[in-house]
C-alpha positions as CSV (number, residue, x, y, z in Angstrom):
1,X,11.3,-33.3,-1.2
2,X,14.4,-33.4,0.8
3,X,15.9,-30.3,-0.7
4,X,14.8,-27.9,-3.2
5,X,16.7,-25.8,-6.2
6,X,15.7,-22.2,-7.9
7,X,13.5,-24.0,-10.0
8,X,11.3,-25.3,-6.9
9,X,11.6,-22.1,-5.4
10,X,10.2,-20.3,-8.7
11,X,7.7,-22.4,-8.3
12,X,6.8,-22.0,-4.6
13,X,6.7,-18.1,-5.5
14,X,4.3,-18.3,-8.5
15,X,1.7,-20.9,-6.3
16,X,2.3,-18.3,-3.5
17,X,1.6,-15.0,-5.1
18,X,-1.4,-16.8,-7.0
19,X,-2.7,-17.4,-2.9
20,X,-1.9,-14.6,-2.0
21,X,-4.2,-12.9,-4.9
22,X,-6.9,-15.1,-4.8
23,X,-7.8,-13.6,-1.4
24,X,-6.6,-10.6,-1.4
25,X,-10.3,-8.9,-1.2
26,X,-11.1,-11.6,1.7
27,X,-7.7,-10.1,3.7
28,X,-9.0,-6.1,2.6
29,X,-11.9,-6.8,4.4
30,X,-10.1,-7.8,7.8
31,X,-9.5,-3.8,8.5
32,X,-10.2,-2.8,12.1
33,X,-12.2,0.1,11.4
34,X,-15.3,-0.6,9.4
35,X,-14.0,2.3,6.4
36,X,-13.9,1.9,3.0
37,X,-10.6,1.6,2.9
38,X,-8.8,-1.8,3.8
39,X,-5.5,-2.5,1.4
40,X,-3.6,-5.1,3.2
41,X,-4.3,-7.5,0.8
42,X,-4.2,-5.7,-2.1
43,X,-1.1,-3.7,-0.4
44,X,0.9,-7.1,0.1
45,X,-0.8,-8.6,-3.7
46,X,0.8,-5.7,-5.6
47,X,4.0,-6.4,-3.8
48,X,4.5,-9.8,-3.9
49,X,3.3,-9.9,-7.6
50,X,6.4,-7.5,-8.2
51,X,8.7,-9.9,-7.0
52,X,7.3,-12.6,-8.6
53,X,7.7,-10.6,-12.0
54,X,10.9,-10.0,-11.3
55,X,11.8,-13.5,-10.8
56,X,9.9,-14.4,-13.6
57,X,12.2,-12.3,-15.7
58,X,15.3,-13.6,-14.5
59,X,16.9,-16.2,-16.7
60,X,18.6,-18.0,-14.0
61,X,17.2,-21.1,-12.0
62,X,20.2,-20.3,-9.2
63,X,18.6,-20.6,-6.1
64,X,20.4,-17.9,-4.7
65,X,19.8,-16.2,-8.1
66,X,16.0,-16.0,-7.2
67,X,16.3,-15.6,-3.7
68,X,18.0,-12.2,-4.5
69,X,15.5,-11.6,-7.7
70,X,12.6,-11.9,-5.2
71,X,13.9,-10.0,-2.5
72,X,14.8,-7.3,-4.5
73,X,11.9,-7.1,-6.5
74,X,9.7,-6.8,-3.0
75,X,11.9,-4.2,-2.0
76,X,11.0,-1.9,-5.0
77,X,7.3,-3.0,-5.2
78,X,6.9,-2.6,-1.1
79,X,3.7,-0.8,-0.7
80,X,2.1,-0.2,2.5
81,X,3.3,-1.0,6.1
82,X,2.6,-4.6,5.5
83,X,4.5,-4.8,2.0
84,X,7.4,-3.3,3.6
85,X,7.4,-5.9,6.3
86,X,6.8,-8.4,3.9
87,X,10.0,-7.1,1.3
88,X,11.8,-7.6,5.2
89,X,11.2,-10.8,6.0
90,X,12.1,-12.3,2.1
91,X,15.3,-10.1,2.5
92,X,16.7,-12.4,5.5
93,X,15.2,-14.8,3.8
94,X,18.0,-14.4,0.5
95,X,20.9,-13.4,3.2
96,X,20.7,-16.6,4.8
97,X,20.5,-18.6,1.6
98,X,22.8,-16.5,-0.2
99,X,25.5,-18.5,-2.0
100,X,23.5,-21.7,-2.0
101,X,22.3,-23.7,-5.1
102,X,20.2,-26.1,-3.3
103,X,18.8,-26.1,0.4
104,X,17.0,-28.8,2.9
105,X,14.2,-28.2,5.1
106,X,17.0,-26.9,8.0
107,X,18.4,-24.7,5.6
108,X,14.9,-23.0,5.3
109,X,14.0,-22.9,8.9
110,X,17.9,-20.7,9.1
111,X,16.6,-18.6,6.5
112,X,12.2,-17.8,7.8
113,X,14.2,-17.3,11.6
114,X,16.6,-14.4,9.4
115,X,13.5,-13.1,7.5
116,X,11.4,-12.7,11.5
117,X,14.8,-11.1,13.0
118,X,15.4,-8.5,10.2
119,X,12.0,-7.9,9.5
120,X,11.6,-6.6,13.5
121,X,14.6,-4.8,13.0
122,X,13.4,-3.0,10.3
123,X,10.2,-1.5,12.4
124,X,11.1,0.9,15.1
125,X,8.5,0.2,17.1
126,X,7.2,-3.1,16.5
127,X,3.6,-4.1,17.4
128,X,2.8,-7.6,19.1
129,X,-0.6,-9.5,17.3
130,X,0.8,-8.5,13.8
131,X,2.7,-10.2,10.7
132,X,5.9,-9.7,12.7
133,X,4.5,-12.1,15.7
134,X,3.2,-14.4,13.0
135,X,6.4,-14.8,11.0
136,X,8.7,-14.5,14.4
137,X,6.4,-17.5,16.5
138,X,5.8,-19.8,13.2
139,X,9.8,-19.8,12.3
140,X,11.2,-20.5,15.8
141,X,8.6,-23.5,16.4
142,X,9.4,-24.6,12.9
143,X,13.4,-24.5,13.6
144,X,12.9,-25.8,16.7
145,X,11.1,-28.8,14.8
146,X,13.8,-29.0,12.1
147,X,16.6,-29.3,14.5
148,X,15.4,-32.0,16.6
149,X,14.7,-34.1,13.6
150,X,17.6,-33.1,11.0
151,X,16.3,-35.6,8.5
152,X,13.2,-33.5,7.7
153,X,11.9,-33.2,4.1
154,X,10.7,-29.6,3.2
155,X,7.8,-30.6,2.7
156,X,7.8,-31.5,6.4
157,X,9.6,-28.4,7.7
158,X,6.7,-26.3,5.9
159,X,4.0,-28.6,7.2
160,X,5.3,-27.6,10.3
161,X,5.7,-23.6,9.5
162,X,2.1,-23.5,8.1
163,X,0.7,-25.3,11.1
164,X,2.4,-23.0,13.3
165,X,1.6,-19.6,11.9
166,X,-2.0,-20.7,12.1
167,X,-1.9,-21.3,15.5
168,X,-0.4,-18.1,16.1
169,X,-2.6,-16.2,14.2
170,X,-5.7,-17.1,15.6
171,X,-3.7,-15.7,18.9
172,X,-3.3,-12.1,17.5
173,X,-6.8,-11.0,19.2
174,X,-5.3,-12.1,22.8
175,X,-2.3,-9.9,22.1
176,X,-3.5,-6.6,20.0
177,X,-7.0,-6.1,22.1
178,X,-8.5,-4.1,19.3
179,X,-8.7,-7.2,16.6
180,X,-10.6,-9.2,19.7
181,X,-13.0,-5.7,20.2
182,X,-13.7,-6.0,16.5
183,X,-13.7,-9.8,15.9
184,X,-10.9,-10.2,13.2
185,X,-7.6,-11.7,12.9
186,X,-4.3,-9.7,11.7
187,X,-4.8,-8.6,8.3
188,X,-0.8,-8.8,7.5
189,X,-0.3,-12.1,9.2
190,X,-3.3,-13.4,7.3
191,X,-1.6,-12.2,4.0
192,X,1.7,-13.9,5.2
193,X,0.2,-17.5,6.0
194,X,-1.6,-17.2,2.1
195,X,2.2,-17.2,0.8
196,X,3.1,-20.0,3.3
197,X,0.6,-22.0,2.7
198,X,1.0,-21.4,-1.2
199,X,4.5,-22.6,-0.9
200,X,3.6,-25.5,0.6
201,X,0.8,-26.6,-1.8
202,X,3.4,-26.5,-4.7
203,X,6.2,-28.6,-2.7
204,X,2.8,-31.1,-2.0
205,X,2.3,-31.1,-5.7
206,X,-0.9,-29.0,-6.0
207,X,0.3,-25.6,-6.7
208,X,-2.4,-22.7,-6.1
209,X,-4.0,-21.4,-9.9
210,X,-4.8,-18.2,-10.1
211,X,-8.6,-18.0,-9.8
212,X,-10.3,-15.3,-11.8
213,X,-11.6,-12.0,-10.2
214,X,-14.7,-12.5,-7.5
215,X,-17.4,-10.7,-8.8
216,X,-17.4,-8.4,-5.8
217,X,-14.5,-7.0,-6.8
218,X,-15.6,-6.6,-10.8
219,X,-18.8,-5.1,-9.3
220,X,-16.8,-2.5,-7.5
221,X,-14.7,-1.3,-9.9
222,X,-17.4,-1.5,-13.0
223,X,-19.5,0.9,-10.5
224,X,-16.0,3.1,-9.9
225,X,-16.3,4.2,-13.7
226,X,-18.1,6.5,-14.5
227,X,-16.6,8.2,-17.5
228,X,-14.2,8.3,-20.0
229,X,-13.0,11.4,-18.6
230,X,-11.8,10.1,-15.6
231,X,-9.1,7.9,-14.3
232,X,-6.5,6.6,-16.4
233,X,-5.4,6.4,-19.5
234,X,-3.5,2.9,-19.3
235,X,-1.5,1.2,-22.5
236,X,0.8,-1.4,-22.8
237,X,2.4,-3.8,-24.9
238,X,3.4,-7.5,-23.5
239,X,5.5,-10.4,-24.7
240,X,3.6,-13.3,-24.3
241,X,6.5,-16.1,-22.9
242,X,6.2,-19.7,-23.8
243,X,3.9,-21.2,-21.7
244,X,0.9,-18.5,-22.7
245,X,1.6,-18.2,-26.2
246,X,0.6,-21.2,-27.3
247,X,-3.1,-20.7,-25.1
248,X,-3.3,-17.2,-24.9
249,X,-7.1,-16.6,-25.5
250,X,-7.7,-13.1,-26.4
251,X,-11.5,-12.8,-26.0
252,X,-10.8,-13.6,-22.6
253,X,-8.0,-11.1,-21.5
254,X,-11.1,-8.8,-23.3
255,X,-13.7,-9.6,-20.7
256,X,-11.1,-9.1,-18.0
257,X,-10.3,-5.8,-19.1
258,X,-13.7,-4.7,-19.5
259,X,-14.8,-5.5,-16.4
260,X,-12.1,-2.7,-14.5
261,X,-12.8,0.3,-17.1
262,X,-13.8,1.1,-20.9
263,X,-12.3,2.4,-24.2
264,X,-10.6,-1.1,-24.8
265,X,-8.2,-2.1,-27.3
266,X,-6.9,-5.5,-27.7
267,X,-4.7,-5.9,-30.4
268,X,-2.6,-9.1,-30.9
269,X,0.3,-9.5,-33.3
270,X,1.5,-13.4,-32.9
271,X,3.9,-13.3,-29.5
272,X,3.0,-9.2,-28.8
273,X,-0.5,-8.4,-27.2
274,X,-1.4,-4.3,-26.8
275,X,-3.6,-3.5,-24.4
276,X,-5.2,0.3,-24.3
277,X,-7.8,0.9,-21.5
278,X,-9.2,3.6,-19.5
279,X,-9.6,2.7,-15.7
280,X,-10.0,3.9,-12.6
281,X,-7.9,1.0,-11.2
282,X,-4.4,0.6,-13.4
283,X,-2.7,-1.6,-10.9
284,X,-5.5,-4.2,-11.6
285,X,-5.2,-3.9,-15.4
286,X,-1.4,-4.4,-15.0
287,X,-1.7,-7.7,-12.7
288,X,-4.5,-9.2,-15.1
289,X,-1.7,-8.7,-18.2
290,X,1.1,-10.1,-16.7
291,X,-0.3,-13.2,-15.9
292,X,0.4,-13.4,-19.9
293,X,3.8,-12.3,-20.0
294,X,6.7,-9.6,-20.1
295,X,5.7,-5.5,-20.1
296,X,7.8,-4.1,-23.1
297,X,6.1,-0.8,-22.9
298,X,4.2,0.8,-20.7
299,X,2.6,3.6,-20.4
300,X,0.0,5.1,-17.4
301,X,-1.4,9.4,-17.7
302,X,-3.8,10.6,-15.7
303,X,-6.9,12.1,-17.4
304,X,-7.8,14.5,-15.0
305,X,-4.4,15.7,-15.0
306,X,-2.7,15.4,-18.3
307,X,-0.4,18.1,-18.2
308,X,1.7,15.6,-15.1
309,X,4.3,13.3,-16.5
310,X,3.2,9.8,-14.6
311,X,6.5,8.2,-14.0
312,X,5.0,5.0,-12.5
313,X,1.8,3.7,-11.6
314,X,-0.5,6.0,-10.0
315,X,2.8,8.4,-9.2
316,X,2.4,12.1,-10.8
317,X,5.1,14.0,-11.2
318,X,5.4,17.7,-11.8
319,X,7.5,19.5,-14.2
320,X,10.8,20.0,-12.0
321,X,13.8,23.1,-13.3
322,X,17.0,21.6,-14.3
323,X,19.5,23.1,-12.7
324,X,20.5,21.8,-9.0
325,X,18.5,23.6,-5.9
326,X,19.1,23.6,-2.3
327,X,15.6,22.1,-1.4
328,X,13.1,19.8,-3.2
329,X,9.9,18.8,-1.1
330,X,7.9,15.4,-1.9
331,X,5.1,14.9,-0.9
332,X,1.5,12.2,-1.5
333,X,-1.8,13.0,-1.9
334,X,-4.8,12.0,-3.4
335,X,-7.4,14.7,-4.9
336,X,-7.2,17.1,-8.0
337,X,-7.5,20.0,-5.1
338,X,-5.2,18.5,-2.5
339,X,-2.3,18.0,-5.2
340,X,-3.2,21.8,-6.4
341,X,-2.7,22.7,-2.9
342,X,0.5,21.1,-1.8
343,X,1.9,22.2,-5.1
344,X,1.3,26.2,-4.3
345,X,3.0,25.2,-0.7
346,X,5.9,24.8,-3.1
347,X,5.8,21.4,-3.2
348,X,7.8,19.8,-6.2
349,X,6.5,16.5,-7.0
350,X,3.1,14.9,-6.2
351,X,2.9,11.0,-6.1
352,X,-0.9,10.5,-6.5
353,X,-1.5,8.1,-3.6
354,X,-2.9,8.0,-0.3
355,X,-5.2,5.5,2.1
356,X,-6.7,3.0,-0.4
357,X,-3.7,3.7,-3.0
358,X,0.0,3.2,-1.2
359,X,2.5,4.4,-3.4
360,X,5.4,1.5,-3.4
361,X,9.1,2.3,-2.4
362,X,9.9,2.6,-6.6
363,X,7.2,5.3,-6.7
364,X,9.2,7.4,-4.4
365,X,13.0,6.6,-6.1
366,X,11.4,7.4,-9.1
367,X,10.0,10.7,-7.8
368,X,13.3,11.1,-5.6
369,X,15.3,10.7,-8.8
370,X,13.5,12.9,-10.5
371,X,13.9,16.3,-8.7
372,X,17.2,17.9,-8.8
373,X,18.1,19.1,-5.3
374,X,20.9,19.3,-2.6
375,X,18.5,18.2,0.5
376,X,14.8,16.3,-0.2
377,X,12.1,16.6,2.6
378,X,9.0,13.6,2.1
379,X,6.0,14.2,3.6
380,X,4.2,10.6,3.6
381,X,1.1,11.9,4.2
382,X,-0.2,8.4,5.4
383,X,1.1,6.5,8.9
384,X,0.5,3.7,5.9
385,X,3.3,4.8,3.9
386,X,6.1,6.3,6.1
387,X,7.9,3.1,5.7
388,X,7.8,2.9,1.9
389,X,9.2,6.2,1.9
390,X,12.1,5.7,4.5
391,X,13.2,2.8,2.8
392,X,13.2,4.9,-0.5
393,X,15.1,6.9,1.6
394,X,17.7,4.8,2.6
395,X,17.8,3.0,-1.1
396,X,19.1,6.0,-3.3
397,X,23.0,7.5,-3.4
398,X,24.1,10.2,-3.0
399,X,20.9,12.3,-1.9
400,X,20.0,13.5,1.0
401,X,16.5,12.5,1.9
402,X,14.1,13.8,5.2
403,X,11.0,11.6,6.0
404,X,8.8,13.7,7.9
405,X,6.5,11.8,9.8
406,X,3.3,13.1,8.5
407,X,0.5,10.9,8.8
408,X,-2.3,13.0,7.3
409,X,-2.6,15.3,4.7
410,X,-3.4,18.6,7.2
411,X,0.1,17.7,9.0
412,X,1.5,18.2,5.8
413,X,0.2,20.9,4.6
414,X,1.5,22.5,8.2
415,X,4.5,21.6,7.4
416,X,4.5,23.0,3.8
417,X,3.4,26.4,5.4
418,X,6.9,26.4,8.2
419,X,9.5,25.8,5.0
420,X,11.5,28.6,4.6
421,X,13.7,28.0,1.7
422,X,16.1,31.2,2.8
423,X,17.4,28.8,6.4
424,X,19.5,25.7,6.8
425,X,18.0,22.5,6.4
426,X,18.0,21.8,10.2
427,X,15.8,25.1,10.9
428,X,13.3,23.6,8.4
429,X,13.2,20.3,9.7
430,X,12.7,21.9,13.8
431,X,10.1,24.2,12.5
432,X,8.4,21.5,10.1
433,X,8.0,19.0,12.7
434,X,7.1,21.4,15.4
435,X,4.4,22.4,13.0
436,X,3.4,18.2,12.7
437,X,3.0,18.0,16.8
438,X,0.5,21.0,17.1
439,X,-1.6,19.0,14.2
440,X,-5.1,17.3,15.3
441,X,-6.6,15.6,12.8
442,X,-10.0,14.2,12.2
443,X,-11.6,12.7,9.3
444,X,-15.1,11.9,8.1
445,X,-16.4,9.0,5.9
446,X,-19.0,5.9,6.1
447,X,-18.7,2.6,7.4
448,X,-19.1,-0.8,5.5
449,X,-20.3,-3.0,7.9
450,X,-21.6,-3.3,11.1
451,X,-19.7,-3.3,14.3
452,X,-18.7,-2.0,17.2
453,X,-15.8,0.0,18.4
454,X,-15.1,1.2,21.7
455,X,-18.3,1.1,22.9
456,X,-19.3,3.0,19.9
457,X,-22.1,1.0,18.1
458,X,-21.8,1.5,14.1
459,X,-24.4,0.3,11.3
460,X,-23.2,0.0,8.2
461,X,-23.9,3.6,5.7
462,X,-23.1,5.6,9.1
463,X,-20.9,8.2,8.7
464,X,-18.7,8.5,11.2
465,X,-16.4,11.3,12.7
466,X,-12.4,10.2,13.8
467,X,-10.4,11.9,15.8
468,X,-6.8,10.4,15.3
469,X,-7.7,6.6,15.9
470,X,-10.6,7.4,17.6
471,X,-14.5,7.3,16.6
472,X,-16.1,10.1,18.0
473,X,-19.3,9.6,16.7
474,X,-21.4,7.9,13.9
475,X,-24.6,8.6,12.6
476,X,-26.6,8.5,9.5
477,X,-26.3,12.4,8.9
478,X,-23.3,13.4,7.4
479,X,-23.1,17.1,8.9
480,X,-24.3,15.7,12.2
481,X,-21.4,13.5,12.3
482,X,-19.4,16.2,11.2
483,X,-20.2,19.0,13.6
484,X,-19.9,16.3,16.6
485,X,-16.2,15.4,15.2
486,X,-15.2,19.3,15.3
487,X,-16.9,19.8,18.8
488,X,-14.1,16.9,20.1
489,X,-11.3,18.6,18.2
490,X,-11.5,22.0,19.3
491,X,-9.9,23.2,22.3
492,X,-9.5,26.9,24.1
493,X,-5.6,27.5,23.2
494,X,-6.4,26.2,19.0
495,X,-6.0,29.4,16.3
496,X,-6.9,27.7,13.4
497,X,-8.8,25.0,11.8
498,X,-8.4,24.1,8.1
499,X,-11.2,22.1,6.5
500,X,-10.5,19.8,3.5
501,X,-13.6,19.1,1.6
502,X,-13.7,15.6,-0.7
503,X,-15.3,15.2,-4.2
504,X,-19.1,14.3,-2.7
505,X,-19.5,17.1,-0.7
506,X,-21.0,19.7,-1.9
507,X,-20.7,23.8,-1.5
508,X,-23.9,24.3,1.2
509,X,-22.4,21.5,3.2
510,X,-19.0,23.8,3.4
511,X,-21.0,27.0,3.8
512,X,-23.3,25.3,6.8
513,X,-20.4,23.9,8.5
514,X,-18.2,26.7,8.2
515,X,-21.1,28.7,9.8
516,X,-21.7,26.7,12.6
517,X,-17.4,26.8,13.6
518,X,-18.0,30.8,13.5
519,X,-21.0,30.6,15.5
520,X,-19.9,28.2,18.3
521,X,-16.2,28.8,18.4
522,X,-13.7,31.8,18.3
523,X,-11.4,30.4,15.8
524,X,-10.3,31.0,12.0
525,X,-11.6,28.8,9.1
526,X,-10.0,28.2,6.1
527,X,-12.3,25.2,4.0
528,X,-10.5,24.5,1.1
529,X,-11.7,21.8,-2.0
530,X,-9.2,18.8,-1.4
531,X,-11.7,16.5,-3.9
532,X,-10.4,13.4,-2.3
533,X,-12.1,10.0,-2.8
534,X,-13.2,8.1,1.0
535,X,-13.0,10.5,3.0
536,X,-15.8,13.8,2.9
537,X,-14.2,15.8,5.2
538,X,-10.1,16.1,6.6
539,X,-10.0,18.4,9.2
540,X,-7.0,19.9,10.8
541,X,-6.8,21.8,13.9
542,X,-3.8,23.5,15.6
């Protein structure tokens, strides 16, 4: 093609997030420490497929119509560092194409060097080896390309782009030494070149299908659920557009469903389809229906928590007063006990989230809307989510937002403990960020696979101890690792260490360890039941 419209680019995007899907579990799996709990690819899936229903709602085939659709779409749906990035580098994308109705393969090349430029902007400290080297290297060769042949097709300029970003992806282990330690490439950049390479199989006339689930995935999330009791309860109702109506099979949107949860209700009434389901895994149900069509309702509640008002997915929000206050604290976790907890710190609104389940940027403008209050403090919770939550931040009028920069759930809950709702807002942020710095934090859950980290050599079904970023030890005893974990983290000048138990630990594994602290070291212990999924102990020292 020598130039496209907004109907190619539609096109492009749906072959692109269907990519992007399709391997989303392969691009999970690229995480540098061997945890259960990779999400890039699911992270940059969730986002990408909420700009492409976005775009798929927009009854315009402007180009710079769907530019701004998509963009805007990734913005809200941005979960995770590497959707943030992502909703980046397809908002350059629109401002250089703004205004245009059709573009050639020069035009694009302009636009992918915008998306790499604000993109980097938008990271304050931007990391070589990542999506942002990726996106930066592949555009400038590309332009380079287009502008020394200005003739070029767009199916040439992306033939260059895609050959490019491959090339400098398979770099990333020279420049970030810990993907080369572990033997994987960049997670985010991998995500990035399954878009690329999606829009370039459309413009070559072979547009990417969505492929149905892999069976690992079913298998996971059939052994997830457990009972009707838990998880959530998940109904909606879609509009089935014109292309699915007339093959819509509902048998098969059945099987689908059944394979992420149970109590399942399909009910179809000619172009309307509703869907009730309880799952462990809403987000999934969700993508699997709107392959179908338009949400007209939806509805998400928690089961374990029914007394919450869930204002989007997997966000629970707490019943907030009316009336304007001076302060309003946000803040994410994930665990019946840790959201009990943060809500007697005075805590206003919970978004159910944490590693494994990034709340996106619309999560916190929902939760942001929500409260009622002259100055809101975030606590992310999650290195993972900071950026979702500052560009929350800087999305909403007239509020005043504060992102801490909490990136566990023990540096928020010190932080919690130093607001005093009787000072100015400045005295709360010194004192809640000097409260962040005297935070350690250490965390204990298995590994998935072999491998080796910094010397450290890990079998998969260890459990291993982390101090920060750092493995400490792993073993096949979960107390073992434990007690080796605290033995790193406590120093002579620490007061206080907080223990947050998770929902497979049991109450002689709190009494032992808490024991062998008092025994060994002259500190207080508070243990307290977080009942959070991954991870079997959080542990906070300061």
């Amino acid at each position: 093609m020598k130039v496209i419209n907004g109907k190619n680019l539609k096109g492009m995007i749906l072959s692109g997030a269907n990519n992007l899907t399709n391997q989303k579990a392969k691009i999970d799996a690229l995480n540098v420490f061997p945890v259960p709990d990779g999400d890039t690819g699911t992270n940059m899936s969730l986002t990408f497929s909420n700009g492409l229903h976005e775009v798929n709602r927009l009854n315009s085939n402007n180009l710079s119509d769907v530019a701004k659709t998509l963009s805007r779409g990734l913005l809200m749906g941005a979960r995770g560092n590497s959707g943030v990035i992502l909703s980046q580098i397809f908002r350059g994308f629109y401002q250089a194409l703004e205004g245009k109705s059709e573009v050639n393969g020069y035009d694009i090349s302009v636009a992918f060097n915008k998306g790499a430029y604000v993109a980097y902007k938008a990271v304050m400290r931007p990391v070589e080896g990542t999506i942002l080297t990726v996106m930066r290297e592949a555009a400038y060769y590309a332009n380079k390309y287009a502008e020394t042949n200005p003739g070029c097709t767009v199916n040439e300029y992306f033939d260059i782009l895609c050959k490019e970003s491959m090339i400098s992806l398979e770099n990333t282990p020279e420049l970030l030494p810990v993907l080369k330690e572990v033997g994987v490439v960049d997670s985010g950049a991998t995500g990035l070149i399954a878009i690329l390479d999606g829009f370039k199989a459309y413009l070559d006339g072979e547009p990417i299908k969505l492929l149905d689930e892999s069976e690992e995935v079913l298998e996971a999330s059939q052994m997830d659920f457990e009972s009707d009791e838990f998880g959530y309860c998940t109904e909606f109702i879609i509009k089935l557009n014109e292309q699915t109506i007339k093959k819509f099979d509902e048998q098969r949107l059945i099987k689908q469903l059944s394979k992420l949860g149970d109590s399942l209700v399909v009910v179809q009434d000619e172009e309307l389809v509703k869907v009730h389901v309880h799952t462990l895994t809403p987000g999934d149900a969700l993508n699997v229906a709107q392959r179908y069509g338009e949400f007209l309702k939806l509805k998400i509640e928690n089961m374990q928590e029914q007394h919450s008002n869930i204002t989007s997915e997997n966000t629970v929000v707490e019943e907030n007063v009316e009336e304007e206050k001076e302060y309003a604290i946000i803040a994410v976790a994930a665990g019946e006990g840790l959201k009990e907890i943060f809500k007697e710190y005075r805590v206003d609104v919970v978004i159910s989230g944490g590693q494994t389940m990034n709340p996106s940027t619309e999560d916190f403008t929902a939760a942001i809307n929500e409260v009622k209050a002259k100055h809101i403090i975030i606590l992310p919770n999650n290195s993972n989510i900071i950026l979702a939550a500052q560009q929350a931040a800087l999305l909403v009028e007239d509020e005043e937002v504060y992102v801490l920069d909490t990136k566990s759930v023990t540096q928020g809950l010190s932080a919690c403990l130093m607001f005093n709702p009787e000072v100015s807002i400045q005295e709360n942020l010194n004192e809640m960020n000097e409260a962040i710095s005297n935070v350690t934090t250490g965390q204990v859950t298995y590994a998935i696979k072999d491998t080796s980290f910094e010397g450290i050599q890990i079998k998969a079904g260890d459990y291993m101890g982390i101090k920060e970023k750092e493995i400490v030890a792993s073993t096949k005893d979960l107390m073992e690792a434990t007690k080796a974990l605290i033995d790193s983290m406590v120093g002579e000048d620490d007061a206080i260490i907080t223990i947050l138990y998770g929902e497979d630990v049991n109450e002689e594994q709190v009494e032992e360890l808490t024991d062998y602290i008092e025994d060994n070291y002259d500190i207080d212990v508070e243990a307290l039941n977080g009942g959070q999924p991954v991870y079997s102990f959080i542990i906070g020292v300061e």
